[in-house]
C-alpha positions in Angstrom: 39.1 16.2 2.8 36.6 17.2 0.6 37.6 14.5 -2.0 37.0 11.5 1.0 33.9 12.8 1.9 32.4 12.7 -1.6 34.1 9.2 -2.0 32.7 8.0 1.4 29.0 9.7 -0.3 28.8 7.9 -3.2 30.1 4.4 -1.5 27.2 5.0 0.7 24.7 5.5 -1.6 25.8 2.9 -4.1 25.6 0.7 -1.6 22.1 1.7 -0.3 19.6 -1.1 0.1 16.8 1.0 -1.4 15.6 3.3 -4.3 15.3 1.7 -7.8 17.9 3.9 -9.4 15.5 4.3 -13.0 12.5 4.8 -11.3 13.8 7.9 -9.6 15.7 8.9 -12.4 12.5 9.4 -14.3 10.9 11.2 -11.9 13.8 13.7 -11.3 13.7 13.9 -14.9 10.0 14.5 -15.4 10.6 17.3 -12.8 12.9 19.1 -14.7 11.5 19.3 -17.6 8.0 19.6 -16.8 6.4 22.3 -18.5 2.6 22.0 -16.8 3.7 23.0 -13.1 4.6 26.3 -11.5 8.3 27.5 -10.1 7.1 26.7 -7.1 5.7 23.5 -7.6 8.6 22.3 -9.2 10.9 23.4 -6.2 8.8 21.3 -3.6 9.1 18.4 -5.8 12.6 18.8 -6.5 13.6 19.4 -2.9 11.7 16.2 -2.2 14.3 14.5 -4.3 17.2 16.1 -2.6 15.9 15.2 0.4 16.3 12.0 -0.5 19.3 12.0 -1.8 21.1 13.5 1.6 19.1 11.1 3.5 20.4 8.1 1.2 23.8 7.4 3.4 22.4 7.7 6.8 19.1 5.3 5.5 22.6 2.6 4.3 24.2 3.0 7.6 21.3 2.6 9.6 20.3 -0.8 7.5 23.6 -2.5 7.9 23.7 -1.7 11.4 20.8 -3.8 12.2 22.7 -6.2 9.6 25.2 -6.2 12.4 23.5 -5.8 16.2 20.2 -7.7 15.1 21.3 -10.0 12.3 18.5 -12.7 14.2 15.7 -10.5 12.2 16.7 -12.6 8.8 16.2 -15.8 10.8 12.4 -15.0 11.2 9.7 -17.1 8.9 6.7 -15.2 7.4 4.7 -18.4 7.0 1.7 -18.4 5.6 0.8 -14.1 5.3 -2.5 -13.3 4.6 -3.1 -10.4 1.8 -5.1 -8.3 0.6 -6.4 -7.3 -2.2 -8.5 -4.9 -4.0 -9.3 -1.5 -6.2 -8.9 1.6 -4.3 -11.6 2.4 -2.1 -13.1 -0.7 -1.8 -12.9 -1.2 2.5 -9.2 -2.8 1.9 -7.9 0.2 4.8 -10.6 -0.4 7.3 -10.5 -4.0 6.8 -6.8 -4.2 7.3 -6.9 -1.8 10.5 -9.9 -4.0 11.5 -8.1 -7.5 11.6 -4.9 -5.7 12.8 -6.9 -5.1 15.8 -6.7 -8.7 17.0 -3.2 -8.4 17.9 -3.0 -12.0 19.3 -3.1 -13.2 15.4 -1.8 -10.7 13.2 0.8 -7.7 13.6 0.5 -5.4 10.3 3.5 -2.5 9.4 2.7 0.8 10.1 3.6 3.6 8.6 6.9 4.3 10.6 7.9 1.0 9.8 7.6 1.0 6.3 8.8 4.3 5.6 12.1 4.0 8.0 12.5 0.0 8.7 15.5 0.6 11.0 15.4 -1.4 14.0 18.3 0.5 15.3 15.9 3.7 14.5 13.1 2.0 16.6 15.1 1.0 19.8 16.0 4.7 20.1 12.6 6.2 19.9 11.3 3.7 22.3 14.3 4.1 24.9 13.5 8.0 24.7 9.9 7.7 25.2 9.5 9.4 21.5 7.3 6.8 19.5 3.9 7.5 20.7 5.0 11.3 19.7 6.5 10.4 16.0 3.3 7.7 15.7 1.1 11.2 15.9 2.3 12.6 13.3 0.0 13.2 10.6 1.4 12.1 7.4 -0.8 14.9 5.0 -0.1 18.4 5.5 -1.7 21.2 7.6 -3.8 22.8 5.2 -7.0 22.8 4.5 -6.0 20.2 1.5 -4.3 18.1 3.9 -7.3 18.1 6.4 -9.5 17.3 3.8 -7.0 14.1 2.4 -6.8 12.9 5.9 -10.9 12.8 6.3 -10.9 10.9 2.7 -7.8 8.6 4.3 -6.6 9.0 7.8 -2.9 8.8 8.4 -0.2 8.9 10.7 2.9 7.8 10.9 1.5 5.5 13.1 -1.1 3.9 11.3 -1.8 0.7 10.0 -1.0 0.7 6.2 -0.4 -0.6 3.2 2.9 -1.7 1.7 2.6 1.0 -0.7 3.8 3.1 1.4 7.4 0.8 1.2 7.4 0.6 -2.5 6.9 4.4 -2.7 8.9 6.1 0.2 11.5 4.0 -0.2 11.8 2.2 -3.4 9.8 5.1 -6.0 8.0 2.4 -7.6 4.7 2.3 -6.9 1.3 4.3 -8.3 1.8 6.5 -5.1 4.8 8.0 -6.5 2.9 8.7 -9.8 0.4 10.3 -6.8 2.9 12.3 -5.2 4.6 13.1 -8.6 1.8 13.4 -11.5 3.6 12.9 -14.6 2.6 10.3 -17.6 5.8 8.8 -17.5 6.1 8.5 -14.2 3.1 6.1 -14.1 4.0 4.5 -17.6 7.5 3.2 -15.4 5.9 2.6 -12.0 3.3 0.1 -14.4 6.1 -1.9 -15.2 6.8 -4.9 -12.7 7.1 -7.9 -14.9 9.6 -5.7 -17.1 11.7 -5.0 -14.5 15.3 -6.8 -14.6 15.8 -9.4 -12.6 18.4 -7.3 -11.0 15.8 -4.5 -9.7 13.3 -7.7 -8.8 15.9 -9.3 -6.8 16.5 -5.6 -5.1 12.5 -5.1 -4.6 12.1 -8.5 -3.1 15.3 -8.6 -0.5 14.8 -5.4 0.6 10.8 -5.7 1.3 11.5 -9.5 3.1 14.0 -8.4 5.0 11.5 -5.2 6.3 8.9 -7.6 7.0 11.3 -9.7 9.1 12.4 -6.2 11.2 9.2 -5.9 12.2 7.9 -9.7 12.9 11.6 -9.7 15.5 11.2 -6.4 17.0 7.6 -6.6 17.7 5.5 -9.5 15.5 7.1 -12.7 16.5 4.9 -15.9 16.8 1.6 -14.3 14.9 0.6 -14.2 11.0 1.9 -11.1 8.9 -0.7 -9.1 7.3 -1.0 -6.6 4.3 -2.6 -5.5 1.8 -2.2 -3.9 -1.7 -5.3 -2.1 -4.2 -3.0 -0.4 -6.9 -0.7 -2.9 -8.7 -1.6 -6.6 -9.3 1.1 -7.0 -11.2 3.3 -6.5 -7.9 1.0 -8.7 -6.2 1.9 -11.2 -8.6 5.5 -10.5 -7.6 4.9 -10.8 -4.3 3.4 -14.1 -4.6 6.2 -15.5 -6.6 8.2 -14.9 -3.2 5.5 -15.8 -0.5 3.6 -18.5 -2.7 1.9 -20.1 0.7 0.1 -16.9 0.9 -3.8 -16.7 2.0 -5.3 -14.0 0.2 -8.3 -11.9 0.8 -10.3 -9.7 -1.8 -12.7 -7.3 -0.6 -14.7 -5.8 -4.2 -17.3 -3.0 -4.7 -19.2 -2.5 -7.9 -17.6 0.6 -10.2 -20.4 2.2 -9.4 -19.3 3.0 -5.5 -15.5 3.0 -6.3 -14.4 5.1 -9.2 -15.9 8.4 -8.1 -14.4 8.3 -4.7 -11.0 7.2 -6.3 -11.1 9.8 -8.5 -11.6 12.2 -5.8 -9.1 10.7 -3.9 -6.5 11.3 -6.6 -7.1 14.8 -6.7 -6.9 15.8 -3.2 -4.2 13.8 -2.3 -2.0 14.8 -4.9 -2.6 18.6 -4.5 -1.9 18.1 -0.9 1.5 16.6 -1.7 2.7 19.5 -3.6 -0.4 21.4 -4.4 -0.3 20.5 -8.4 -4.0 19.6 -9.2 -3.5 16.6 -11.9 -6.3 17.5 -14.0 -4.5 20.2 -15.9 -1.8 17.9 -16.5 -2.3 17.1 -20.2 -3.9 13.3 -20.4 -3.5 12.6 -17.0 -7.1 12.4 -16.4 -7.4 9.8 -19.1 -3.8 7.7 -18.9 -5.3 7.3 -14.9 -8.0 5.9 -15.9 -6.8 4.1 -18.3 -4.5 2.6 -15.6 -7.0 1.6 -13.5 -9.3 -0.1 -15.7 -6.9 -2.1 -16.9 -6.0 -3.1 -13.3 -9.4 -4.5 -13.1 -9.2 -6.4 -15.4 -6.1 -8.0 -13.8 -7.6 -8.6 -10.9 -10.1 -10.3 -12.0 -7.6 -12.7 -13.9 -5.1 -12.9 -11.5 -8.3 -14.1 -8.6 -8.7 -16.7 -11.4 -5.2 -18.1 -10.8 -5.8 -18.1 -6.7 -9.3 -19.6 -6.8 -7.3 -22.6 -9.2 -5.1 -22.9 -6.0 -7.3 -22.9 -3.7 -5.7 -19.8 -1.8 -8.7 -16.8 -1.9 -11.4 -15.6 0.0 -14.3 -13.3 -1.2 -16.1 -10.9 0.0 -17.6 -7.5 -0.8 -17.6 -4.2 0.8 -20.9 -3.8 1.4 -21.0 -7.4 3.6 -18.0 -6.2 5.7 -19.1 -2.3 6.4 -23.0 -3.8 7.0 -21.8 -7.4 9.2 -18.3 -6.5 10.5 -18.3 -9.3 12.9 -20.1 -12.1 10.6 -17.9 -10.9 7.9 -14.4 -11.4 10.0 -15.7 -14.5 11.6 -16.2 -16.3 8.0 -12.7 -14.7 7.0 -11.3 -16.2 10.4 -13.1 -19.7 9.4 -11.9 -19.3 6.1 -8.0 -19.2 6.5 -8.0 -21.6 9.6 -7.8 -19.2 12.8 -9.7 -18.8 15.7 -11.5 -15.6 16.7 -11.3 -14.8 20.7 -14.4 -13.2 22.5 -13.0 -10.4 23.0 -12.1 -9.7 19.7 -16.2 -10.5 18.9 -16.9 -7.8 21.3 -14.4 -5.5 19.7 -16.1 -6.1 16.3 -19.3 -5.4 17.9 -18.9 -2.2 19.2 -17.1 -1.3 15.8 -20.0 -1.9 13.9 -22.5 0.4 16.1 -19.7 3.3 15.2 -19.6 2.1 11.5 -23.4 2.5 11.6 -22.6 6.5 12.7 -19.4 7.3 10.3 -19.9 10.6 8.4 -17.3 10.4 5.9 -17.1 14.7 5.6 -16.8 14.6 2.1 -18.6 14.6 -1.3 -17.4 12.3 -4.0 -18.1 14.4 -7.7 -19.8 11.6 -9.9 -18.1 9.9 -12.5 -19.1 7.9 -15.4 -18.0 4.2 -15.0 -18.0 3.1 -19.1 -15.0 0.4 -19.3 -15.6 -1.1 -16.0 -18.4 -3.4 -17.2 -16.6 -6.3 -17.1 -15.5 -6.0 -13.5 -18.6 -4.7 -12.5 -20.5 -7.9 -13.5 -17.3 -9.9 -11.4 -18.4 -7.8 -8.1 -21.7 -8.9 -8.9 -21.3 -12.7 -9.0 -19.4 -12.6 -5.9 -22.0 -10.6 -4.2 -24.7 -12.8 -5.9 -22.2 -15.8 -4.5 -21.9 -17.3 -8.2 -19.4 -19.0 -10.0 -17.6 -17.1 -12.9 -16.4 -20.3 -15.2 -15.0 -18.0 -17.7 -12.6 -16.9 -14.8 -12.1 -19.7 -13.2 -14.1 -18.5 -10.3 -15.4 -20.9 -7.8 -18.2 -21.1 -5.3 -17.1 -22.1 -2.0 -14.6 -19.7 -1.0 -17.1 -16.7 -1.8 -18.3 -15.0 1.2 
């Protein structure tokens, strides 16, 4: 007995549609032999990992099920999605959560969706009258260093978010798992996209379309898909390989008003996870900056290679958070959609509570040497220049 239900285990999670297998391995591995955390510390993390590891053949049964009762989902198109894109911090959240507003046009994954993309999952919580209860959940923890990561990012299961949270909860390759798990080596494997096999690309990509689809038949039919992503160009690059009609959107905000708050952000939200604080993790500090410094200067390349395609929009963060409504309507004009009045009116009265917002925090300063270069890019877009040496164009800027 014990023999078939070890069998029927490992047939499960073999065949599970999710986790790429040497992404977690380093991570498990990193936690084992981590030397810089505390008993404790290392328990939560590892747990986490078991966690996932029972939840593995239950997560494969409930994603061939919908194979089965709701195979339409793969017949749906994702035509023309807009994306977008940024650094961390930069408006990319509100922005999203704004246009995901105007739920004639777009329909945008939430966090339930992403993290458990089970339409079988879905139809039960609706038919008990549970979702509204599971949306409310706050995804940081009730601490004070949870409270404190939800006033830097709100979250719940859910919110409108990022597909981050896909790439993370469900595939552990992504910068949030080097968040949730704050090893070197962690983020050195998580980096690597293009050097993936073709294999775990092909895995990355099914899996993530066929998510998308779930939500666009069980809720998003008939209206554009939106997302965004601020961590990993190099997945965006991916992702554009797959949906190469795609409109994309980058939002940009000088060094200066970026960095400090992302640094911040990395702290709290990974001492909320599992209460490790990062900095005393030897070269962490540095290898994260590192990272994101070189991301910049991706970005700035990789908008190089839209602009030559004709497929990107610009604009910065101070524009959107100061003219919400003048901002969305030249985004609107800009991919070819129309903007109801009462959308106008929502933006409106959005902006007079932007004008209010007390973010409840203070970001530490932070010196911003090495991110000259993408500094003087924000710049040109703000100034509504032309960057030849990037291959940036005027008359998509914003």
């Amino acid at each position: 007995m014990l023999f078939m239900v070890l069998i029927s285990y490992f047939f499960l999670v073999t065949c599970c549609p999710f986790f790429l297998w040497r992404s977690f391995l380093v991570v498990a591995r990193e936690v084992i032999r981590s030397r810089e955390v505390t008993l404790n510390q290392k328990r939560s993390m590892a747990w986490h990992l078991c966690k996932e590891l029972i939840y593995a053949p239950f997560f494969t049964v409930l994603w061939y099920l919908d194979e089965i009762l709701f195979s339409r989902f793969a017949q749906q198109k994702l035509a023309r999605p807009v994306f977008i894109m940024s650094q961390p911090r930069s408006g990319t959240t509100f922005l999203l959560r704004t246009l995901s507003l105007d739920a004639n046009t777009f329909f945008s994954l939430t966090h339930l969706e992403w993290r458990f993309p089970f339409i079988t999952l879905w139809k039960i919580l609706d038919i008990l009258g549970l979702r509204k209860c599971v949306e409310g959940i706050s995804y940081w923890p009730n601490t004070e260093l949870g409270r404190l990561a939800a006033k830097i990012h709100e979250h719940r299961l859910g919110s409108v978010e990022e597909h981050g949270i896909f790439f993370e909860e469900r595939m552990y390759h992504h910068y949030f798992t080097f968040r949730r798990f704050p090893f070197i080596e962690v983020l050195k494997r998580v980096m690597e996209v293009q050097m993936l096999s073709a294999r775990e690309k092909r895995k990355l990509l099914l899996t993530f379309r066929k998510t998308v689809q779930k939500t666009a038949y069980y809720r998003g039919a008939g209206r554009t898909w939106l997302t965004k992503e601020n961590e990993s160009v190099d997945l965006y690059k991916l992702l554009h390989d797959e949906f190469n009609d795609a409109n994309f959107v980058a939002i940009v905000r000088p060094p200066e008003g970026f960095v400090s708050s992302y640094v911040t952000m990395s702290d709290i939200c990974t001492k909320a996870k599992h209460g490790v604080d990062p900095q005393l993790i030897a070269d962490w500090d540095k290898e994260n900056m590192k990272f994101r410094k070189e991301e910049c200067l991706k970005l700035i390349e990789f908008c190089g290679e839209l602009e030559r395609s004709n497929a990107i929009t610009y604009l910065t963060f101070d524009q959107f958070t100061t003219e919400i409504q003048h901002t969305v309507e030249r985004i609107y004009a800009a991919i070819g959609v129309p903007l109801s009045s009462d959308y106008a009116r929502l933006l409106a009265d959005m902006q007079a509570e932007q004008d209010r917002r007390d973010s409840g925090y203070v970001n530490a300063p932070r010196s911003v040497d090495g991110f000259e270069a993408f500094g003087a890019f924000v710049a040109r877009i703000g100034a509504g220049a032309g960057a030849p040496e990037h291959g940036l164009a005027t008359q998509h800027n914003l």
